[in-house]
Each structure stands twice: as C-alpha cells, then as structure tokens.
C-alpha positions in Angstrom: 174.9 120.9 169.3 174.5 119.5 172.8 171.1 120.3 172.8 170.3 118.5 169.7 171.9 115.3 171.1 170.5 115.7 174.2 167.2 115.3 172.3 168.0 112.1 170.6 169.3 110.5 174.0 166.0 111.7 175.3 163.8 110.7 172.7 165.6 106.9 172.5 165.6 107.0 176.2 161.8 106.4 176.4 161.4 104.5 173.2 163.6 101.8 173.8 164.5 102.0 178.2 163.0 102.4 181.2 160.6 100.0 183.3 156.8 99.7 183.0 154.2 98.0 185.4 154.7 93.9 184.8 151.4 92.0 184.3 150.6 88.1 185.2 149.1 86.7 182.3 147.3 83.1 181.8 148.9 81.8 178.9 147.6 78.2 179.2 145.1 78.7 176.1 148.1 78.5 174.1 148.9 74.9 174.8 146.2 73.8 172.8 147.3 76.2 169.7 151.1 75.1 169.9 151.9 72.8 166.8 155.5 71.5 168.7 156.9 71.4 171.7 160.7 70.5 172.6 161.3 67.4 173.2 164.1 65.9 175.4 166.8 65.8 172.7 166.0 68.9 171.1 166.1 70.5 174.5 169.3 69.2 175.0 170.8 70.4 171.4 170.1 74.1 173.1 171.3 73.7 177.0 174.6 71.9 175.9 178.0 73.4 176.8 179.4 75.3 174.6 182.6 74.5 172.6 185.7 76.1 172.3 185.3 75.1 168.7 182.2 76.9 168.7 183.5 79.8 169.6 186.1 79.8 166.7 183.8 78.9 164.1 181.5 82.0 165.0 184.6 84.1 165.1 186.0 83.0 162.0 182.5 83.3 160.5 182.1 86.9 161.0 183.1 89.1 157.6 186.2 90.6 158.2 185.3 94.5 156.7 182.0 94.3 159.3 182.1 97.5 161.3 183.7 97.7 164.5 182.8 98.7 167.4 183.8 101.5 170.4 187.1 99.5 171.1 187.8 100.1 167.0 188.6 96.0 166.4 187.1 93.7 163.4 187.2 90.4 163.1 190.5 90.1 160.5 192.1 91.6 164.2 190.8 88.2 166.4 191.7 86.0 162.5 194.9 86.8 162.6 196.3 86.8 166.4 194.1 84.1 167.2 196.4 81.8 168.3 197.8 84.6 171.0 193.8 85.8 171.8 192.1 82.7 171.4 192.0 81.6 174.6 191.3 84.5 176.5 188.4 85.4 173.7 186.9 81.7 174.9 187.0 82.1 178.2 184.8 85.3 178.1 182.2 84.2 175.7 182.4 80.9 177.4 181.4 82.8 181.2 179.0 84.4 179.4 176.8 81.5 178.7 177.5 80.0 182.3 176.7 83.4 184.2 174.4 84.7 181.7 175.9 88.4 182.2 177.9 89.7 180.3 181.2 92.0 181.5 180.8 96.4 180.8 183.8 95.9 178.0 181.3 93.8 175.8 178.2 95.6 176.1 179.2 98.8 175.0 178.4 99.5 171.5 178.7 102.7 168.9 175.3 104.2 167.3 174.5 105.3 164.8 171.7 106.9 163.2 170.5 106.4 159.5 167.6 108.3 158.1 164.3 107.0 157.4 163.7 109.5 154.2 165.5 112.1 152.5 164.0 115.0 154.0 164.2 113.4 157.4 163.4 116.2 160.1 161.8 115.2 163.7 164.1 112.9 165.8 160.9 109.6 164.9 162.5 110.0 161.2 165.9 108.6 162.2 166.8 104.9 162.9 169.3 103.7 165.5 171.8 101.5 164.0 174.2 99.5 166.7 177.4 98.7 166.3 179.0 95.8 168.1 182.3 94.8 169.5 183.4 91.5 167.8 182.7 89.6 171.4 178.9 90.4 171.4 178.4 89.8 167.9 180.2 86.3 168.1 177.8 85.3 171.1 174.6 86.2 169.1 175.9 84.2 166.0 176.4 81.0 168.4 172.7 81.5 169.6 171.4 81.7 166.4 173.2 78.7 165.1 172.1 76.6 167.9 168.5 77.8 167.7 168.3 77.4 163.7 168.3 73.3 164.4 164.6 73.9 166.3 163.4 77.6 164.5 161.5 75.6 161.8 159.8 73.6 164.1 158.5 75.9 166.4 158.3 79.2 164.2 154.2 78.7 162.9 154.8 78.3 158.8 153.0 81.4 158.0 156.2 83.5 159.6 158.4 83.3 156.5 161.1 86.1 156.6 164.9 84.7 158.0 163.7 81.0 158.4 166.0 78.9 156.3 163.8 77.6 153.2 160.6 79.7 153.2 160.2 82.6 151.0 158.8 85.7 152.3 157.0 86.2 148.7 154.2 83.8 149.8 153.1 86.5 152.1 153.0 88.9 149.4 150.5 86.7 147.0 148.2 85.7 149.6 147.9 89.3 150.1 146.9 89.5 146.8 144.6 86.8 146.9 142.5 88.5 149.9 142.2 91.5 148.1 141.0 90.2 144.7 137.8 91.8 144.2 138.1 94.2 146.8 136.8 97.5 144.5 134.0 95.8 143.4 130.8 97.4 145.9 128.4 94.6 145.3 130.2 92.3 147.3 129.0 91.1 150.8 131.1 93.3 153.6 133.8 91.0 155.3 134.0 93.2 158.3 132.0 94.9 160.4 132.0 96.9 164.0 132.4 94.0 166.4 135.3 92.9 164.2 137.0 96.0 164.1 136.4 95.8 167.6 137.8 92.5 168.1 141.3 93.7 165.8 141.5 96.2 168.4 140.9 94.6 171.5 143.9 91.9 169.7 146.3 94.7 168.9 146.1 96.1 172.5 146.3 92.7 174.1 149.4 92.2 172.0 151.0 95.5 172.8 150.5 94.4 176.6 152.3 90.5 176.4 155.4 92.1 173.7 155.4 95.6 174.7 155.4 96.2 170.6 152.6 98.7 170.6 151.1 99.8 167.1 151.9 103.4 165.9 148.3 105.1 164.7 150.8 107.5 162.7 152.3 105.0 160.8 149.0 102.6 160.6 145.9 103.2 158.0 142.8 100.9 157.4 141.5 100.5 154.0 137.7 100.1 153.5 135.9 98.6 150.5 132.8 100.6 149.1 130.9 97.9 150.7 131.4 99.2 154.2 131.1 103.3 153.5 128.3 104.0 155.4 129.9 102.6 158.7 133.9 104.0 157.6 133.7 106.6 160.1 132.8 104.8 162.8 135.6 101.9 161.9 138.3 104.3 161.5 137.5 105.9 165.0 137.4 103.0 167.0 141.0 101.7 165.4 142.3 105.6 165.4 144.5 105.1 162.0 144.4 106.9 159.3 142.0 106.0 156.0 144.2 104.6 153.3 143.7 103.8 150.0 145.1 101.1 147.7 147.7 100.4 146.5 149.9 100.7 149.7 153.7 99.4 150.0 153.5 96.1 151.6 156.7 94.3 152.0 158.2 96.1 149.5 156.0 95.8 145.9 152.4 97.7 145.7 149.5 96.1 147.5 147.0 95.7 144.8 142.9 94.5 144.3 143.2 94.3 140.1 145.6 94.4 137.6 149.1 95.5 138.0 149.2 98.5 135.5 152.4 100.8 134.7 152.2 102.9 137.5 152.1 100.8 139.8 155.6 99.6 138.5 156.7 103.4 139.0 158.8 103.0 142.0 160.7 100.0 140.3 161.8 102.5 137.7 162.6 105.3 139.8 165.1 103.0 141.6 166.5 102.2 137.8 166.7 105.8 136.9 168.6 106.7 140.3 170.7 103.7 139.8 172.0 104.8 136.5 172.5 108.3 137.5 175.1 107.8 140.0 176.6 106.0 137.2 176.6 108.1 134.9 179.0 110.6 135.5 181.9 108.1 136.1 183.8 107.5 132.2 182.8 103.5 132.5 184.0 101.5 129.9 181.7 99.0 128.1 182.8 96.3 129.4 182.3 97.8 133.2 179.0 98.7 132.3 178.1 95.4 130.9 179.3 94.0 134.2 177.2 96.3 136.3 173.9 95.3 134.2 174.6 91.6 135.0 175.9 92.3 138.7 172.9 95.3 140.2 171.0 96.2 137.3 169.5 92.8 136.9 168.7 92.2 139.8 166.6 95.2 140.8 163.6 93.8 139.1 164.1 90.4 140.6 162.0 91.0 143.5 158.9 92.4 141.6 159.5 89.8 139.0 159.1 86.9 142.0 155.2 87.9 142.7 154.2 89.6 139.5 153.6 88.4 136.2 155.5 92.0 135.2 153.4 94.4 132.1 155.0 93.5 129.2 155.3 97.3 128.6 157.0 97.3 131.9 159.6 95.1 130.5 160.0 97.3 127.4 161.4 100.4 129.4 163.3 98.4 131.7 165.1 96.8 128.6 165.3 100.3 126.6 166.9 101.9 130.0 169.4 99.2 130.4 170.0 99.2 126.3 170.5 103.0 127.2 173.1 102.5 129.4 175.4 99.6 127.7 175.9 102.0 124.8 175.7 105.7 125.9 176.6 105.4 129.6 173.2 107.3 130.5 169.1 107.1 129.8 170.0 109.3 127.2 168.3 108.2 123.5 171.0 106.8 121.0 171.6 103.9 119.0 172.2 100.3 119.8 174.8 98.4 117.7 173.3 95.0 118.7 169.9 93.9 119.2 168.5 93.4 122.5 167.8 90.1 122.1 170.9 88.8 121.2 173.0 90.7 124.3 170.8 88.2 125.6 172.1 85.1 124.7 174.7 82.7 126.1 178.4 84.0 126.1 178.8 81.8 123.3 177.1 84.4 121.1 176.5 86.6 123.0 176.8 88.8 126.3 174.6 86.5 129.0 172.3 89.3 129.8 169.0 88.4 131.3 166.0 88.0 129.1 163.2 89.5 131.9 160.3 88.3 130.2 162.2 84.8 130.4 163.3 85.4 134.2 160.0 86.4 135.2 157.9 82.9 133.7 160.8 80.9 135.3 160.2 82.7 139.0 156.6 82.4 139.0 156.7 78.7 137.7 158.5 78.0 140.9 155.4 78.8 142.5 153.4 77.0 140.5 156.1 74.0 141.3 155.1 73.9 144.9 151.7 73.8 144.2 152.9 70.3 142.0 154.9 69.5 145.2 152.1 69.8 147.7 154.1 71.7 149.8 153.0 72.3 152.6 155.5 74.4 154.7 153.5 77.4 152.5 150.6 79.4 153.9 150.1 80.6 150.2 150.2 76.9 148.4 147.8 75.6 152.0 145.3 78.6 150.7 145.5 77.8 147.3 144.8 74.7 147.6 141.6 74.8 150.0 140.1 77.6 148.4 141.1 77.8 144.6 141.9 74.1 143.8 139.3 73.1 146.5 140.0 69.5 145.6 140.9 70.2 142.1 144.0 69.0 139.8 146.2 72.1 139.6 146.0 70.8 135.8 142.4 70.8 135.1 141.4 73.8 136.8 139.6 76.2 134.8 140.9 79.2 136.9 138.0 81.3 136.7 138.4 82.9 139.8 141.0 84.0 141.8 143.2 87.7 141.6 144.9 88.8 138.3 148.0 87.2 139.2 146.6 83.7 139.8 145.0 84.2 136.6 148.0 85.3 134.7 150.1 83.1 136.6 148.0 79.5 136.0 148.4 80.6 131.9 152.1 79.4 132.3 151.1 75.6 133.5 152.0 74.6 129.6 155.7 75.8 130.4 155.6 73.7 133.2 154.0 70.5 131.8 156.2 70.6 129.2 159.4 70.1 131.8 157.6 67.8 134.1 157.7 63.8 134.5 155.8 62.1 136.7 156.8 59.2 138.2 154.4 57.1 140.3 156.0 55.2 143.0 154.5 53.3 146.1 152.9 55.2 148.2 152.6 58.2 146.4 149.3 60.3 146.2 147.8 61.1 143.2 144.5 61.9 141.3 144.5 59.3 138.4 141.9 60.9 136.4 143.6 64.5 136.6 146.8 64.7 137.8 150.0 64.5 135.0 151.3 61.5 135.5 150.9 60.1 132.3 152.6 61.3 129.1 149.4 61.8 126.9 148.7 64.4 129.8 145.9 64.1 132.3 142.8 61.7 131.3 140.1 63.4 132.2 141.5 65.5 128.7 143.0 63.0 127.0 139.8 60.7 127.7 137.0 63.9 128.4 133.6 62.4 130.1 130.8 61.5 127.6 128.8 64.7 126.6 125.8 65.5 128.1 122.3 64.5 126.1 121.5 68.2 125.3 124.8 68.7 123.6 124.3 65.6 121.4 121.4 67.2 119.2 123.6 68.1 116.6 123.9 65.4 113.9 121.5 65.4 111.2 119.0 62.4 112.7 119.0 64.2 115.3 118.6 67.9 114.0 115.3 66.2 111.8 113.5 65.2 115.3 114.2 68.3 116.6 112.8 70.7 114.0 110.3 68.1 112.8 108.7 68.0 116.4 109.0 71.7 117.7 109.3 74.2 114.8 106.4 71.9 113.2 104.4 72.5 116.1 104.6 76.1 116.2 106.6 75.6 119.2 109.0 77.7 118.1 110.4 79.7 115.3 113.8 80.3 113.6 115.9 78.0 116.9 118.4 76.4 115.2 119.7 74.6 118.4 119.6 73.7 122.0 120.6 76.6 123.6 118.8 78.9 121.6 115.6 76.7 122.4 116.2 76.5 125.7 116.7 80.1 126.2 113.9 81.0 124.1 111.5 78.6 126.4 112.8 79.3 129.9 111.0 82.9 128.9 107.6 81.4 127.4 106.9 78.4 129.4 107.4 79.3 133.2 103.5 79.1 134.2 101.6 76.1 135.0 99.1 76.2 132.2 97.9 73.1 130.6 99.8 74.4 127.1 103.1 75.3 128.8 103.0 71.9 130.8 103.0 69.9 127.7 105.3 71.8 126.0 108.1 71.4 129.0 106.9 67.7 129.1 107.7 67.4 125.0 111.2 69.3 125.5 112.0 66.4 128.2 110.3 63.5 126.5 112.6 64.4 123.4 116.1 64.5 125.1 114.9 61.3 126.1 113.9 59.5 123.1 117.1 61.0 121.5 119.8 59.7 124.2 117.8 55.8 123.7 117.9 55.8 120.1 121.7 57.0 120.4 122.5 54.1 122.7 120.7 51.8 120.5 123.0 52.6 117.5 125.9 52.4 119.6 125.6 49.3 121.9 122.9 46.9 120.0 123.7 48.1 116.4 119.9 49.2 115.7 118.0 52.3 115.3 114.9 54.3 114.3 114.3 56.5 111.7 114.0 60.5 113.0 110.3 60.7 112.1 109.3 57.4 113.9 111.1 59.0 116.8 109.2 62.1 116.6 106.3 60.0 116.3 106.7 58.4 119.6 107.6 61.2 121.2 104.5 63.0 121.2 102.4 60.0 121.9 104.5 59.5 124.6 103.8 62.9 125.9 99.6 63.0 124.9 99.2 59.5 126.9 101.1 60.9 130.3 99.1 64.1 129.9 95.6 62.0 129.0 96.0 59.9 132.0 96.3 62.9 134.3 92.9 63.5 136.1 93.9 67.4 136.1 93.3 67.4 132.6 89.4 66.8 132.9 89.6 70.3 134.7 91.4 72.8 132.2 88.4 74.8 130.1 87.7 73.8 126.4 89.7 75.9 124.6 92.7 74.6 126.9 92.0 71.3 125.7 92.1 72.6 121.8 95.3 74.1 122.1 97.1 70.9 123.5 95.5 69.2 120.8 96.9 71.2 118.5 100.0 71.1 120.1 100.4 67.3 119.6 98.8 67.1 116.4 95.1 66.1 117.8 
C-alpha cells in the first residue's frame, strides 16, 4: 500500500511542483493587442483594504454541507460561533492580504482523488481534488468577488466559460460554423505546412510563458480530404494523434454535417444510466414525476442549447421518460395519459417539458442576440461579418452556412411573431429590411420591381416573343425566357455574322419590351405586339447594316442574316 501511494506522491510531485529554469520574455507586443487597461479607479476597486464586513459576507456565503478540510470544520461551525470566532477569523484573513503569506494551519488541505474513467488504471487516469479549510476558501471567494467588478473588461469576449453573462455555447456553434463543409474534398485546403508549423511554434511558445504544455496523448489533428497527400507530414511535425470527426468538444459531438441519431448516442446512454439507478428503488408516481421535472429534464438541456435536436431523438427521449412515469423502468408498458397532455400546465396537467418546445425556445435566444446586435459574442461578431455580411437577419436567404444555421434561421417566423420594434432616437436600423414595421420588412412587403427578362410573361408580350424568334427559326418549342436563354447560351457563343445578330435580336427585344411596358404604365399609350416585333428587327438590320464588318462576311453569310430578319 505504501508503495502505491508513494507512486501518486511521486507522480503529482513532478506534475504540479518543483522549479524549472525562469525565462525573460518581451511582452511589449501585447500593448498594442490589449483591448483595456486599468484605470485609476478600477485599480483602486482591487488594492483597497479589506473589510471586516467582507470577511463575513464571504464566510456566510460559503454552503454550509461544503467539504471540510484536514482540521474537520465547515462553514455552519464559523455560522454559528461567529460572534465568539469572528474576530480572530478576521484578523487572519485580514494579515493575509497585508503580508501576502499565509500561516501553515491555512495552507494545509485534504486530497482526494477521483477517477477520470471507469476502468481508470495508470496513476495520469486519476484527478486530484483539494479540499480546503474554511479560511482559504473564504480568501479565494473575496478575490474573486473583488476581481468579478473588472473580469469582463479585461477577459477578451471570446473566453466565455465562468464570466458572469456570456454563454459558453457560442463557442460550441462557431465550432460548428468552421467546420461546415469540412468532408467535402473539392474544397480549397485552409492549412498547409508552414501553418502547422506556425500552430506549433504558438503551442510551444505558450507552454514556455504559462508552463501549460499540451499533452500529444490526449491531443489529435483532424484533416479534411483536401490535405491527404501532405497528412503525414502534418501529423509529424504536431506529434498528435490523427482523429476523426465527430470528437467531444465541450461536451456535445463536434460535427461537419447533420446531426444524425448517433451522434445523440451519448445523450441517451446518460438517460438509460440515469433511470437505472432508479429503478430499483419502489418510487411512487408522484416521486418519479418529480425526478422527470427536477434531473431528467434537464439532461437534454445542454444538447438542446446548440442543436436543433432530430425529431426522432425527441421521440426516444419522450418514450424513455413516458417509460419511467408509469413502470418505474425503460421497460415497454402502457401509458394511461398521453404524452402531450403530461405536458401541459398544472392546470390540466403535470408541467412536464414539451422538448421539441424547449429546444425552438433555446435556440431562438440565439437568434435574439443576433436581433440585439450583441456584441459581447464571438459567435453573433462571426455571424454577422461572414453570414449576414451586411444583411437583415430577416431577409437572408440562408443558403449557406452549417446544418444548424440552416435549421436554426427556419425558426425566425417564431421569432417575428413575438417581436415589436420600436424605433427611438438614435437607434440603428436598416429601413428597407429590418422588422420594424408591423406589415414586416419592406423590401417583402414592397419587393423591388422585377427584372425585364422576368416580365415576358403576359400575353402582348408572349406574341412578340414567339412572333419574332420561333418565326424566325430561331428557335423551336421555347416557351419562355429561361428556356430561351439556356437553349442560346449553347448555340450562339461564336462570333459569326448569324450568331451576332441573333444575340443582338435577343437584346434588342428585352429592350423594346421594357419601353412599350413603361409606355403603358407612365404615359397611358402603347403598341400593338406585332408593330413591336416590327421595329425590333429593323432596329437590329440597320445596327448590323451600318457595321463596315459586314461588307467582309462571305455571301452565303449575308443570306442567312437575311433570312434571319426577314430580308
């Protein structure tokens, strides 16, 4: 037994302690990158004395069944005889932050060691948990507090974990955005050796400054198909293993496509063993129904923040949980209520969470920041220069972008449907496609004038066109624009005299068309479709006559534009 703790000490020994060789580094390039610096007062808020009442508040703020440490004490102790260890208790975290040292009695703490996975063997697959005397943890909660008035302001916004009011699941979906695409292998490589060089060259210089280095063992690189023929060389230069996706990234699979079933896997797996510890116990309904509401529905919380979840996902979650309210188990039996109407409000029901419902609500809260232009979010910043890219969040066509910006865009009826804009002075807004009118935005409401090509549809219209072309032999069987188009981008690509005219004709009549168009509208007057036809092609035969190049095609050139116009 010695032996084996002899091991640990060892092995934690040289993980954590010892002394390595200090190096001077020129950090003055970092001036230029800092966003915020201190000022006076801000300074201040952190080198002010600290409080007696401080103290108490970080003491009293501590939870009371928090483990103790070596001298055995929680907090309910230091609660309840505070008015007899009070004083003493202030005094010593008061020298503390005067001396900067702290006494023997308050830096002793218990370890513990948790395991990393369930067949945890080497000592790497075990994790040193500390446990804290009630002294040191009350003068790490007065450090934080004082540094939470500045941590916003100098923490860069794409750090989002344990800063009041950012959400760590923007990391997640700009994840997701850089990888959309990425298993397609006619896409342009985005790396190449100098980069991987340059990531490496980075990770060591960091590993130097923070003395965090990077574990190849627990590190992989993932390579699109676009790169294969250099993979080897990349992977040898970094030294991590090759990896494949989808990986575990904070939590949730690390995906290029579409989240499919088993990619949800894990989420059910943590169901299942959920409702097997359960199931032994002789619950009654009414426990079990509170377990659903209190753990159970939350598990898929997470997942349902960043994904727009499979709606066969949602099935087996609901059939598991269904499971469980009635037979204690995953077991199959019958339900003696519909789903949907556990679902409901108390007041009809048993206020169970309607996960489809729950998971349009959490993405629309993205979708809410984009509307807020908020700007404290390295996800909504990306969006917005590289989706939007100057675009109305409402008018976007959403083309591109990863399956989950797709899927997630669909919902922006929801959202309209609960918005009002109000527009007040000073505010920023794009009149012609924001939503800040109730008839929705104008550039739908009010859509720009088609385009001349789409406007040979009416009947006029559809008698110049036949009349001129099919007449002509130009074409056979079009029976509109696109088809024509299409049908002469293949025949009229050369220069010859014929193909010339024919491309002049096609332009001369969109023309002719639009004018005669405006003329009904604006002055009240028009042509009749033949008359327009008519003008059209002498139109055409004059511009061509007048060209000197025409003296220089051969004869039977010359016949077949003649033809062509009617000559």
């Amino acid at each position: 037994m010695n032996e084996v703790t002899e091991e640990f000490v060892s092995y934690f020994k040289t993980l954590l302690g010892g002394t390595r060789t200090r190096r001077d580094f020129n950090l003055d390039f970092l001036s230029s990158e800092l966003k915020h610096c201190l000022t006076e007062d801000e300074a201040d808020l952190l080198r002010a004395p600290i409080t007696a009442t401080e103290i108490k508040d970080a003491i009293f703020d501590i939870a009371e069944d928090s483990t103790p440490g070596p001298d055995g004490y929680t907090s309910a102790f230091f609660k309840a005889a505070w008015s007899v260890v009070g004083q003493e208790v202030s005094a010593a975290i008061g020298e503390f932050f005067i001396s900067g040292k702290a006494s023997q009695t308050n830096q002793c703490h218990t370890f513990g060691l948790n395991s990393k996975s369930s067949n945890a063997i080497p000592v790497s697959d075990y994790r040193p948990i500390s446990c804290c005397n009630v002294i040191y943890k009350a003068i790490t909660k007065i450090m934080v507090k004082r540094m939470q008035k500045v941590l916003d302001l100098l923490i860069d916004y794409s750090q989002n974990a344990f800063i009041p009011g950012r959400s760590i699941s923007d990391n997640i979906l700009l994840a997701q955005e850089l990888l959309a695409g990425y298993n397609q292998t006619r896409l342009p490589p985005r790396a190449d050796i100098s980069s991987i060089q340059v990531i490496k060259h980075t990770l060591s210089e960091f590993a130097e400054l923070s003395g965090l280095k990077v574990n190849p063992n627990k590190s992989q690189i993932i390579l699109s198909r676009a790169v294969q023929q250099e993979k080897q060389q990349m992977i040898d230069i970094l030294g991590f293993q090759e990896g494949s996706l989808p990986v575990k990234y904070l939590g949730v699979p690390l995906i290029s496509s579409r989240l499919t079933i088993a990619d949800c896997k894990p989420l059910i797996n943590k169901l299942d063993t959920q409702i097997a510890g359960w199931s032994h116990l002789n619950l009654t309904f009414a426990g079990r129904a509170q377990l659903i509401k209190s753990v159970l529905s939350t598990l898929h919380s997470y997942w349902a923040s960043v994904f727009i979840l499979p709606k066969g996902i949602i099935n087996v979650i609901e059939a598991k949980l269904r499971k469980f309210l009635w037979q204690g188990s995953t077991r199959r039996g019958y339900a003696k209520v519909a789903w949907d109407q556990l679902c409901r409000p108390k007041e009809g029901g048993l206020g169970f969470h309607n996960i489809l419902v729950i998971n349009k609500a959490l993405m629309l809260k993205h979708l809410w920041k984009i509307v807020q232009n908020d700007r404290h979010s390295i996800w909504v910043d990306w969006i917005l220069l590289h989706r939007l890219r100057n675009n109305s969040l409402w008018t976007f066509n959403g083309s591109t972008g990863s399956w989950g910006w797709k899927k997630m865009i669909k919902l922006r009826p929801v959202l309209q449907r609960g918005l009002i804009y109000q527009v007040l002075a000073g505010t920023t807004f794009k009149l012609w496609q924001d939503l800040w009118h109730q008839q929705g935005p104008l550039s739908i409401s009010f859509p720009r004038g088609p385009e001349v090509t789409e406007l040979i549809q009416p009947p006029n219209d559809r008698v110049v066109w036949h009349g001129l072309l099919q007449g002509r032999s130009v074409s056979t069987g079009l029976s509109g624009w696109q088809q024509c188009i299409k049908w002469a981008s293949k025949r009229w690509r050369s220069e010859h005299l014929i193909n010339a005219a024919s491309r002049a004709l096609l332009a001369a009549l969109v023309y002719y068309i639009w004018i005669k168009r405006n003329n009904r509208k604006f002055t009240a007057t028009g042509s009749a479709a033949e008359s327009v036809a008519q003008r059209v092609v002498e139109e055409v035969r004059l511009r061509i006559l007048s060209d000197d190049l025409f003296l220089l095609y051969k004869l039977e050139h010359c016949i077949g534009f003649g033809k062509l116009l009617g000559l």
